[in-house]
C-alpha positions as a Markdown table, in Angstrom:
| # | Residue | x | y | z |
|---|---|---|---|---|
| 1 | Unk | -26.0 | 110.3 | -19.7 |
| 2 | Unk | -24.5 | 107.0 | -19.2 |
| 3 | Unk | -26.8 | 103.8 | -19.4 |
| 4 | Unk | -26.5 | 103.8 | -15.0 |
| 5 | Unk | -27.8 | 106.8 | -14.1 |
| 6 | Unk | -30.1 | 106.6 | -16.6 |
| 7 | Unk | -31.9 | 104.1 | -15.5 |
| 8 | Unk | -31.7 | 105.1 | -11.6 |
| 9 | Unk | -33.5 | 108.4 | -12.6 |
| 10 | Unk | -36.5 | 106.1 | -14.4 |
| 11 | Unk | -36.5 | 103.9 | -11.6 |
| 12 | Unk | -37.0 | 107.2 | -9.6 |
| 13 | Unk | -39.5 | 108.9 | -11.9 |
| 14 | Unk | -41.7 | 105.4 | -11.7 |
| 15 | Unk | -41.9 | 105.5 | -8.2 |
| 16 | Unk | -43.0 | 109.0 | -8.0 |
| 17 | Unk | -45.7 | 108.4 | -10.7 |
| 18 | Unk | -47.0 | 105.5 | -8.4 |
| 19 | Unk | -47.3 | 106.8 | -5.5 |
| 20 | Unk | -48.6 | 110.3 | -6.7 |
| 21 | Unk | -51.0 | 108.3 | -8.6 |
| 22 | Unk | -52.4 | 106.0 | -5.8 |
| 23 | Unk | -51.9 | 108.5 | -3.5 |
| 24 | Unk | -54.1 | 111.4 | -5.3 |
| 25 | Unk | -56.7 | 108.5 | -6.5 |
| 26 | Unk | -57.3 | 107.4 | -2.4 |
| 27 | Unk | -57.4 | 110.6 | -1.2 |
| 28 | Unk | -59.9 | 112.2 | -3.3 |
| 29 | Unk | -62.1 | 108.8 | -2.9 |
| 30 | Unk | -61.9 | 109.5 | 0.6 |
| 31 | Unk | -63.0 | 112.5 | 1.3 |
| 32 | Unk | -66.1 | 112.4 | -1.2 |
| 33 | Unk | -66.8 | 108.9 | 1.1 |
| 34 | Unk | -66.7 | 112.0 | 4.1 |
| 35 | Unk | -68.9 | 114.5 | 1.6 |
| 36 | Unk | -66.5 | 117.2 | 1.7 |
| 37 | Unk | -66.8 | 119.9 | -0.5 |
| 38 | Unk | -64.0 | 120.3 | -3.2 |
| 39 | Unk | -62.9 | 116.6 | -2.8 |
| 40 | Unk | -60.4 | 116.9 | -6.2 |
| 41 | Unk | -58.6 | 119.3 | -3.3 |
| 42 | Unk | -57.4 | 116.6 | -1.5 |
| 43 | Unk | -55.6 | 115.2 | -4.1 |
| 44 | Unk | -53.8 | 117.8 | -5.2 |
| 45 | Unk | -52.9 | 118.3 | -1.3 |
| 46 | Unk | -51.1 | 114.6 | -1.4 |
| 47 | Unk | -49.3 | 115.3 | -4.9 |
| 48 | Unk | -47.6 | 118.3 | -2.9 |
| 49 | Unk | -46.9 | 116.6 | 0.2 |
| 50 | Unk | -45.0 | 113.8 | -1.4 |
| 51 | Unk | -41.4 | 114.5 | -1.3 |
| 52 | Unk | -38.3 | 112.3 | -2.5 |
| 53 | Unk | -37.7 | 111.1 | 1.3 |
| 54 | Unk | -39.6 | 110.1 | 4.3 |
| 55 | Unk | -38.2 | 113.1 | 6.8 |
| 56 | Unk | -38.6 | 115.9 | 3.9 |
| 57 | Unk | -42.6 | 115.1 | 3.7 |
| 58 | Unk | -43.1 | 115.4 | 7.4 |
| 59 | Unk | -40.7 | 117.7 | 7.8 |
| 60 | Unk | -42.8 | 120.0 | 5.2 |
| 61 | Unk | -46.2 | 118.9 | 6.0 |
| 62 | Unk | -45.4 | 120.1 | 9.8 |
| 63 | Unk | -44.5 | 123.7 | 7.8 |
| 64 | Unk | -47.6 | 123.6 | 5.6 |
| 65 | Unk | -50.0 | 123.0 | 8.8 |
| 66 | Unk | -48.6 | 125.9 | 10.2 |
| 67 | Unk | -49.2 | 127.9 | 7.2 |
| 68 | Unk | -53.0 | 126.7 | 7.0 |
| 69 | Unk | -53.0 | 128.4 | 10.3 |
| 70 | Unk | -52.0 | 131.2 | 9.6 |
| 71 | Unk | -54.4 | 131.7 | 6.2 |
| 72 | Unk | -57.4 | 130.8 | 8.5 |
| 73 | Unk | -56.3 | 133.9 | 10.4 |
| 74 | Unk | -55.6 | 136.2 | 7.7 |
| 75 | Unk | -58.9 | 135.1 | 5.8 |
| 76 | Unk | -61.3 | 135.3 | 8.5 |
| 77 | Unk | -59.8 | 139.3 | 9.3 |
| 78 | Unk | -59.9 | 140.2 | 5.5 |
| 79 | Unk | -63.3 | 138.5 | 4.3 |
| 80 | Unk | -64.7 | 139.8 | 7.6 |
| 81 | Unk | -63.9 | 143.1 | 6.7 |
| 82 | Unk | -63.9 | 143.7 | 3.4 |
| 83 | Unk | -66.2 | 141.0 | 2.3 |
| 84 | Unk | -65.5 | 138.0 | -0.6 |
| 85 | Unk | -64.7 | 140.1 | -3.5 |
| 86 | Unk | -61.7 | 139.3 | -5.7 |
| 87 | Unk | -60.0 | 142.5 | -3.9 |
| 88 | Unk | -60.1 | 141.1 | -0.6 |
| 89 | Unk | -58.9 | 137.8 | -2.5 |
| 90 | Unk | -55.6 | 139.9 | -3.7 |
| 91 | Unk | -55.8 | 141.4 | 0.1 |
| 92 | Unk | -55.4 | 138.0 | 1.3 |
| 93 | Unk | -53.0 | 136.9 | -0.8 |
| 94 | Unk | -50.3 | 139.9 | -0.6 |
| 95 | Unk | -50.3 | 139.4 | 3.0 |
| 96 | Unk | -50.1 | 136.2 | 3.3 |
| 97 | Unk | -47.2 | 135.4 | 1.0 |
| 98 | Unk | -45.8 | 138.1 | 3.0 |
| 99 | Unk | -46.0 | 137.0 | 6.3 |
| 100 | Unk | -44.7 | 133.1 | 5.1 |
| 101 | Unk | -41.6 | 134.5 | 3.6 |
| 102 | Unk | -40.9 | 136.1 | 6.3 |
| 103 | Unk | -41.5 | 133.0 | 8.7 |
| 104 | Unk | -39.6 | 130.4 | 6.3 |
| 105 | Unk | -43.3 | 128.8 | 5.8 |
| 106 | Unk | -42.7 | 129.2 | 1.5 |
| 107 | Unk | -43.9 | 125.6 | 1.1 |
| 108 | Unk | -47.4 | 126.3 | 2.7 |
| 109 | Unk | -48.2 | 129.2 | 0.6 |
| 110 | Unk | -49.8 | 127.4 | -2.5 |
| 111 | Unk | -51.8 | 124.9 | -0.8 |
| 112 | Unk | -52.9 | 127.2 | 1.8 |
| 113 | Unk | -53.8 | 129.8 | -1.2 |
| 114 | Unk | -55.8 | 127.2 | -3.2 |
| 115 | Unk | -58.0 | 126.3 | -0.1 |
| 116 | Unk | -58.5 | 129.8 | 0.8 |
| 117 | Unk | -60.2 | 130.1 | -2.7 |
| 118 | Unk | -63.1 | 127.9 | -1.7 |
| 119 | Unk | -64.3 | 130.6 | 1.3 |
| 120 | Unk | -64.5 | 133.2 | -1.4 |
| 121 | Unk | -66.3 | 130.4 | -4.1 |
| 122 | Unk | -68.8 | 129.7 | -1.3 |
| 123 | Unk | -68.8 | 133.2 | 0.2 |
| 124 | Unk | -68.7 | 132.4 | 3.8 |
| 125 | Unk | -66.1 | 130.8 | 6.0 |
| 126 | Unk | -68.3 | 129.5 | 8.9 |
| 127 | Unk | -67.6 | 126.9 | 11.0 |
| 128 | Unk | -68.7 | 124.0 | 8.8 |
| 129 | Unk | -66.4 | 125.5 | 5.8 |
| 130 | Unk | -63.3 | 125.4 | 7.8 |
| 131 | Unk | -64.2 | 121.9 | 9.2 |
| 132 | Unk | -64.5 | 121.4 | 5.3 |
| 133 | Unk | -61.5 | 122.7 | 5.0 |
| 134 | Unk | -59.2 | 121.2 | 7.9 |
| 135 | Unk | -60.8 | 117.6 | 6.4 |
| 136 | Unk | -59.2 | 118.5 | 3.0 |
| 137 | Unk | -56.1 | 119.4 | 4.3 |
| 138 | Unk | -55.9 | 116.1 | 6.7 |
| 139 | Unk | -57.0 | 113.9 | 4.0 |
| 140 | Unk | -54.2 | 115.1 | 1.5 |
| 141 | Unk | -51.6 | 114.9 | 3.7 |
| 142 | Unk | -52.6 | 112.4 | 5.8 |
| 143 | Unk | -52.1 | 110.0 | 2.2 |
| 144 | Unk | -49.0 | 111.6 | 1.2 |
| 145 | Unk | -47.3 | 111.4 | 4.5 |
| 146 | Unk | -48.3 | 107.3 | 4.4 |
| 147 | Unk | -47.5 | 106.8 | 0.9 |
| 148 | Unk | -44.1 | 107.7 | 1.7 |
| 149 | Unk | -43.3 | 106.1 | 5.0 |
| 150 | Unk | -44.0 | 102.7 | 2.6 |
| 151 | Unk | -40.8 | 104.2 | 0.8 |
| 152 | Unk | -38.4 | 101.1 | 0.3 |
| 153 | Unk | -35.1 | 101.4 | 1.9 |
| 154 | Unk | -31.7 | 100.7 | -0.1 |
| 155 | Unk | -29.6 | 100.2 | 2.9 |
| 156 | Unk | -28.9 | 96.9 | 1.6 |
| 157 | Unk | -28.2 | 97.7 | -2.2 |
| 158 | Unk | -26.0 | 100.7 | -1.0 |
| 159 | Unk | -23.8 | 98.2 | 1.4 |
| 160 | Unk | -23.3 | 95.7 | -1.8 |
| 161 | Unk | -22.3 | 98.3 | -4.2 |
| 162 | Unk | -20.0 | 99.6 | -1.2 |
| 163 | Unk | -18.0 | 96.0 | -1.2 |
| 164 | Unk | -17.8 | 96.6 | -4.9 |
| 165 | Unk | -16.2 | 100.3 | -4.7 |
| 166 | Unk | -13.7 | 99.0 | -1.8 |
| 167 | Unk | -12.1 | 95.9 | -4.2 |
| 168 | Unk | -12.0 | 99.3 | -7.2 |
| 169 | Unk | -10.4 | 101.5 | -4.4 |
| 170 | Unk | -7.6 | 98.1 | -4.4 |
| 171 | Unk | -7.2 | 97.7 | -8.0 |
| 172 | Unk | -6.5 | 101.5 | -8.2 |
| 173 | Unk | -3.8 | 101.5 | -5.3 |
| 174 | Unk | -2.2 | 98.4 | -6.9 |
| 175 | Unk | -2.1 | 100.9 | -10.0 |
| 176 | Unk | -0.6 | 103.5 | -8.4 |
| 177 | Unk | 2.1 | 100.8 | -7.1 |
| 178 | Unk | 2.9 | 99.8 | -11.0 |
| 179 | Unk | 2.9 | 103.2 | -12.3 |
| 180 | Unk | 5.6 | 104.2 | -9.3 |
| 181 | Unk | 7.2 | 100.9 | -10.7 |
| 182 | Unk | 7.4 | 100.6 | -14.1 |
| 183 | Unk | 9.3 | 103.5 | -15.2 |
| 184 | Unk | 11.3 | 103.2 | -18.6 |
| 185 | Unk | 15.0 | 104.1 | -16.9 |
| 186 | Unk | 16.4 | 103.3 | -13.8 |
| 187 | Unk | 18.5 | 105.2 | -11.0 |
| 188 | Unk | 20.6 | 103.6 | -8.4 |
| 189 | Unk | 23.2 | 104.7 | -5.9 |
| 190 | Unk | 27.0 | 104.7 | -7.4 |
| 191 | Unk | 25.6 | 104.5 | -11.5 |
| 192 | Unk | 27.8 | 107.0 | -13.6 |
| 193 | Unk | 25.7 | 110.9 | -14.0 |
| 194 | Unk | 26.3 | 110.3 | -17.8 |
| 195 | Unk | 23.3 | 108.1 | -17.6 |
| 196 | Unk | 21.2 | 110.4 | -15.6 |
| 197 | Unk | 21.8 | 113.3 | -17.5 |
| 198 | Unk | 20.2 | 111.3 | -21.3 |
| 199 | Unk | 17.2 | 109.4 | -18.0 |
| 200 | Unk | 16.5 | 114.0 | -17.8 |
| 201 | Unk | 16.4 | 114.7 | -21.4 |
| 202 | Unk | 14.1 | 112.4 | -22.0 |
| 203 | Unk | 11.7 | 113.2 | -18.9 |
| 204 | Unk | 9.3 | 115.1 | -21.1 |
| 205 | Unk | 9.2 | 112.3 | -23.4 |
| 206 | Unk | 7.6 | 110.1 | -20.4 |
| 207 | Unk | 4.0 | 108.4 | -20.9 |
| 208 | Unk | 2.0 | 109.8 | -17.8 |
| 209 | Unk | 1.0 | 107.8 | -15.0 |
| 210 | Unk | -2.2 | 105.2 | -16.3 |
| 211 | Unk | -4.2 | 105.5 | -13.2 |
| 212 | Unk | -7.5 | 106.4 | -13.8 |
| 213 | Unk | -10.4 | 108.0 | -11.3 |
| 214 | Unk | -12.9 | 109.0 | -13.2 |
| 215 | Unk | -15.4 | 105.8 | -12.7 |
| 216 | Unk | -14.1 | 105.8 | -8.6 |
| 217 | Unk | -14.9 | 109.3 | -8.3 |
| 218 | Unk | -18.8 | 108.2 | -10.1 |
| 219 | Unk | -18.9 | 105.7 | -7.9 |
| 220 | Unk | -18.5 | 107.6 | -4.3 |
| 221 | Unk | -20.5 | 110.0 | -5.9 |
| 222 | Unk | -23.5 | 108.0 | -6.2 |
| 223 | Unk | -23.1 | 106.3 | -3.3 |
| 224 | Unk | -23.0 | 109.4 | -0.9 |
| 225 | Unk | -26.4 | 110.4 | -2.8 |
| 226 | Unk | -27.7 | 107.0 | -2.2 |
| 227 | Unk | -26.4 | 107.2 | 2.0 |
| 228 | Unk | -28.3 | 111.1 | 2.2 |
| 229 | Unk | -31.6 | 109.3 | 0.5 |
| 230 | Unk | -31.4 | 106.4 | 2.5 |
| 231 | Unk | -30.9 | 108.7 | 5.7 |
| 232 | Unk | -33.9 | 110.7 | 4.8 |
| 233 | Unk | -35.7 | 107.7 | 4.5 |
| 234 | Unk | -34.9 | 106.4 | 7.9 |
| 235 | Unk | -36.7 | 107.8 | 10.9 |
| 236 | Unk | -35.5 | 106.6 | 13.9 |
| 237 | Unk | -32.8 | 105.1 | 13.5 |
| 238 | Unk | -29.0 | 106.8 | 13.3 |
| 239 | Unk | -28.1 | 106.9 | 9.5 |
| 240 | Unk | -25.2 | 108.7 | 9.8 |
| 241 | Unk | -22.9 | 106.1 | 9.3 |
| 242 | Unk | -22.8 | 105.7 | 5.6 |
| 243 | Unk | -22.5 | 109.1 | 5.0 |
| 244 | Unk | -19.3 | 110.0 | 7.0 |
| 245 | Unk | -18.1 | 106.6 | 5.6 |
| 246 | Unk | -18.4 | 108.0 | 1.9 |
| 247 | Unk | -17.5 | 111.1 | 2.5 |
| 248 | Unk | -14.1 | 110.3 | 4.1 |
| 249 | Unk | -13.3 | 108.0 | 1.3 |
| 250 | Unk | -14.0 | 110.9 | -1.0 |
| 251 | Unk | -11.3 | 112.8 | 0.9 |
| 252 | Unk | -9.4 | 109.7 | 0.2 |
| 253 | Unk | -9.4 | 109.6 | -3.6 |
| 254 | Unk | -8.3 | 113.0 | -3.2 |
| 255 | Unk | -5.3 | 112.8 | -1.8 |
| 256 | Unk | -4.6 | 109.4 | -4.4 |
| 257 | Unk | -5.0 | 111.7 | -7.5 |
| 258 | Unk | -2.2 | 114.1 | -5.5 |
| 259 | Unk | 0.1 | 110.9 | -5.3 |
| 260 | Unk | -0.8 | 109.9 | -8.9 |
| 261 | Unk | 0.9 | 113.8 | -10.1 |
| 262 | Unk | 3.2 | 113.2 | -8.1 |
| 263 | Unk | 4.5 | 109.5 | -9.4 |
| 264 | Unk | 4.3 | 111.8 | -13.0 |
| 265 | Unk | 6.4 | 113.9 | -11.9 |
| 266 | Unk | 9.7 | 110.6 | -11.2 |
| 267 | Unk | 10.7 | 109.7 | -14.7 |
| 268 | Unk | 13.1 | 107.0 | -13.1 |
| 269 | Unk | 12.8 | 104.2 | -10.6 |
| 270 | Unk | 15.3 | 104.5 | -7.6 |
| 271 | Unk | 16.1 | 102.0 | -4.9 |
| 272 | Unk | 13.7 | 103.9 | -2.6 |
| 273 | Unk | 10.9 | 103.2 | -5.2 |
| 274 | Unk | 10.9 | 99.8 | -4.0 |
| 275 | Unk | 9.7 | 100.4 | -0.5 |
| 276 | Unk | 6.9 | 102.5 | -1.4 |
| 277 | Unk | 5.5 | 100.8 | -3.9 |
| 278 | Unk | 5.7 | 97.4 | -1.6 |
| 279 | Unk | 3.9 | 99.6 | 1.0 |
| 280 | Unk | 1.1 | 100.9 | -1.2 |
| 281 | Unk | 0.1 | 97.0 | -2.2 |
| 282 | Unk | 0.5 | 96.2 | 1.6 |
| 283 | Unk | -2.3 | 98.8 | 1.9 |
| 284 | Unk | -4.1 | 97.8 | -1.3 |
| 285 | Unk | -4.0 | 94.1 | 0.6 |
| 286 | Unk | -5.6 | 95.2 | 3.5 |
| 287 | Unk | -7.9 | 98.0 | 2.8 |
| 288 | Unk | -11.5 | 97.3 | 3.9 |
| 289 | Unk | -14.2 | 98.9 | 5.9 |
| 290 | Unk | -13.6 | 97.4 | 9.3 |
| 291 | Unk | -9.2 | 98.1 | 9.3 |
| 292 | Unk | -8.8 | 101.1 | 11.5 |
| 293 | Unk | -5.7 | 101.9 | 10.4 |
| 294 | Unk | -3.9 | 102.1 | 13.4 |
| 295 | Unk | -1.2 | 98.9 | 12.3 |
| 296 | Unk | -0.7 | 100.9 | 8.8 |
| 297 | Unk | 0.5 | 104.2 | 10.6 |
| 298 | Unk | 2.9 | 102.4 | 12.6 |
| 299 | Unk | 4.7 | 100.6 | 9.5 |
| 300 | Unk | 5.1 | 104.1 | 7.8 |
| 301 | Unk | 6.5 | 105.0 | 10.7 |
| 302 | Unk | 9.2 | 102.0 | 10.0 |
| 303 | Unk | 9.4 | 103.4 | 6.2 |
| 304 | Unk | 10.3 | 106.7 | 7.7 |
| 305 | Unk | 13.1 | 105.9 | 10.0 |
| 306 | Unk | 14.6 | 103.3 | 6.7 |
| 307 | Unk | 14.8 | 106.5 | 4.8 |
| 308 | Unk | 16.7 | 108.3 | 7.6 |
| 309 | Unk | 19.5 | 105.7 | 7.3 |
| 310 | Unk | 19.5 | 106.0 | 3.6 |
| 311 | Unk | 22.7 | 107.4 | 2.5 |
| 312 | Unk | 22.4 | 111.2 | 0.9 |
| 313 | Unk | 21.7 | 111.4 | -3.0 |
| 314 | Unk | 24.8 | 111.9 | -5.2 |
| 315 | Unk | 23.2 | 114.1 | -7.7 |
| 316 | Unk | 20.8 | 117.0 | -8.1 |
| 317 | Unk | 18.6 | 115.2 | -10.0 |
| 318 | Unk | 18.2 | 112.1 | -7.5 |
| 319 | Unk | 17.7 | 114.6 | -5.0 |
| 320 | Unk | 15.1 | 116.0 | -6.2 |
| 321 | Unk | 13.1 | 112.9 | -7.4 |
| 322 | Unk | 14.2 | 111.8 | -4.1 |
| 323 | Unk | 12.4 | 114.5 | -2.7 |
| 324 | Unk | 9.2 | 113.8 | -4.7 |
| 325 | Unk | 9.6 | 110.2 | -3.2 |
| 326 | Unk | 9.5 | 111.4 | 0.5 |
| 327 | Unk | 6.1 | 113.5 | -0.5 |
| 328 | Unk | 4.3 | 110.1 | -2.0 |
| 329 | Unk | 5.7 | 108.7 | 1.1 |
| 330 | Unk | 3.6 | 112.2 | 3.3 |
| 331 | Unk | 0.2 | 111.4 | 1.1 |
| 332 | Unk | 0.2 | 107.8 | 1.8 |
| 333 | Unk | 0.5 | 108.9 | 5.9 |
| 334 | Unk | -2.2 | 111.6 | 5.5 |
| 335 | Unk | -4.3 | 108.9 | 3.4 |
| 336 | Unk | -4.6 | 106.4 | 6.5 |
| 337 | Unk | -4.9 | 109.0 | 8.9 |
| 338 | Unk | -8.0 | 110.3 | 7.2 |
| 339 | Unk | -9.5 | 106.8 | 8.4 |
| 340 | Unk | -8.2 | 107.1 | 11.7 |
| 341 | Unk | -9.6 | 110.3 | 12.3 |
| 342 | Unk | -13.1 | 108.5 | 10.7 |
| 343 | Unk | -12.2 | 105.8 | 12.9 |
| 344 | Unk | -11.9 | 107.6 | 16.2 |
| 345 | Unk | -15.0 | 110.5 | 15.5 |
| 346 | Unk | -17.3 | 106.6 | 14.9 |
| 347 | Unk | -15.8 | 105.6 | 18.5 |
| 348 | Unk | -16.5 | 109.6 | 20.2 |
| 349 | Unk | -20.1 | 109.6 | 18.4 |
| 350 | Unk | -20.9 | 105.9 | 19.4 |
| 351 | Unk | -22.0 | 104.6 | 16.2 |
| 352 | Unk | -19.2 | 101.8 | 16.7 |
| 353 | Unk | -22.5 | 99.8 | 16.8 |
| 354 | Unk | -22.2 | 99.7 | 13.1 |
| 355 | Unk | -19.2 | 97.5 | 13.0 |
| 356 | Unk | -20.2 | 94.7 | 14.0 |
| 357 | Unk | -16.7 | 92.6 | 13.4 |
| 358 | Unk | -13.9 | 93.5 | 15.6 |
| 359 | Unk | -11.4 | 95.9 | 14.1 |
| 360 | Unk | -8.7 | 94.5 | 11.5 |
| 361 | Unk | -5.3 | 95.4 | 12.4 |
């Protein structure tokens, strides 16, 4: 585990041993300030409602209320029947954990089960008890539920280390441009096939393409997880911006590892390298957040229609590489078009509100 995530998991541990910690502490201070029975309850309620975001806590303390419900239902039918033996207990139990399966109310079946023990420890379930008992439950996850709207947000940390991944996502197609480059033979139009033929031989012999992805693809990783935490700990307002942001990149750094086999795949440079690898810095120059693409698309549109008036290729072998050439050339087009389709879902969605700069060309 590198030295990173490392310490964004004890960064993450701390915070959930401080607010467990507070949280449990208040809660069980609270309700013996009320004089509820079985006050250590409460606690334990609040270290099961905290969850790791904001909308997950409410979202399972509205699931766990429901389930309280229900266990009020079952236990007043069961220990009115068959009395508060440790039978009736197992009675209760097997049908509640039935009946929350099959509801989707899981979450609620522990808690639920630990305050239904406190009917059978006091042998009655009156009207005081459940009061007793509804206090407990309100208390618990009445602290949870606060200690984790005070969540910090990282909004701001996540946009930094975004401006950060963007200038990598440059340095890596600048790479991409060298490795199509720097090749150690070259091809052009009207050279003798002599020359090609010892260029082939050697083709096995070539040093792959350098580029490397393996921190880039880290880095969208941990971003996207940083975007989903930050989204589920944002209420009201519409998160979904980063996370269609990170995601389409992702598809992005796809379709560059595609281009990178395929530049492994050209042991020479040709005159049409020239063009492509030009275009790929052109990107590289003005790749950012707020470019919707839409001036990119039209200049590979120009790249196309220079290739069309290329004369044919003399050989096999330039054919072929060729070839490979005009599929870089079909990556880099499905690479910009990725953000234009990004591009044009943010306008059909109306989360344009989110760039706040007019759009580079």
């Amino acid at each position: 585990m590198n030295t990173k995530r490392w310490n964004l998991l004890k960064n993450k541990n701390l915070l959930y041993l401080l607010k467990t910690g507070i949280g449990t502490a208040i809660a069980i201070i609270i309700a013996d300030s009320f004089g509820l029975a079985f006050s250590p309850s409460a606690g334990i309620i609040t270290i099961l409602t905290i969850q790791n975001t904001k909308k997950e806590t409410i979202f399972i303390a509205l699931k766990r209320i429901f389930g309280f419900i229900l266990a009020i239902i079952i236990a007043y039918g069961i220990f009115g029947v068959f009395g508060y033996s440790s039978i009736a207990f197992g009675g209760f139990a097997l049908l509640f954990i039935a009946l929350c399966n099959a509801v989707g109310l899981q979450d609620g079946i522990s808690m639920n089960t630990v305050l239904t023990t406190h009917f059978l420890v006091e042998q009655r379930m009156d009207l005081p008890m459940i009061i007793n008992e509804v206090g407990l439950l309100l208390i618990g996850m009445g602290i949870g539920i606060t200690i984790n709207l005070i969540m910090p947000k990282n909004k701001k940390q996540i946009q930094m280390e975004q401006r950060a991944f963007e200038e990598e996502m440059k340095v890596v197609l600048r790479s991409l441009a060298n490795d199509l480059k720097e090749k150690v033979a070259c091809l052009v139009q009207g050279e003798e096939h002599k020359e090609m033929e010892n260029v082939v031989v050697g083709v096995s012999k070539l040093k792959p393409a350098s580029t490397d992805f393996s921190h880039l693809e880290e880095e969208v990783d941990s971003l996207l997880q940083k975007a989903k935490e930050n989204e589920g700990n944002t209420l009201l307002a519409d998160t979904r911006y980063l996370i269609s942001y990170f995601e389409m990149r992702k598809m992005q750094i796809e379709v560059l590892k595609t281009i990178r086999d395929h530049i492994n795949q050209i042991p020479v440079v040709l005159e049409q390298t020239y063009p492509i690898a030009d275009y790929i810095n052109h990107v590289a120059d003005s790749f950012h957040e707020l470019n919707n693409v839409k001036g990119l698309i039209e200049e590979i549109e120009q790249l196309y229609e220079y290739y069309r008036k290329e004369p044919l290729p003399e050989t096999r072998e330039e054919f072929e590489y060729r070839a490979i050439l005009f599929q870089i050339l079909k990556e880099l087009e499905y690479f910009l078009r990725i953000k234009r389709i990004f591009v044009l879902e943010l306008e059909s969605k109306n989360m344009k509100s989110y760039w706040k700069k007019e759009n580079q060309q």
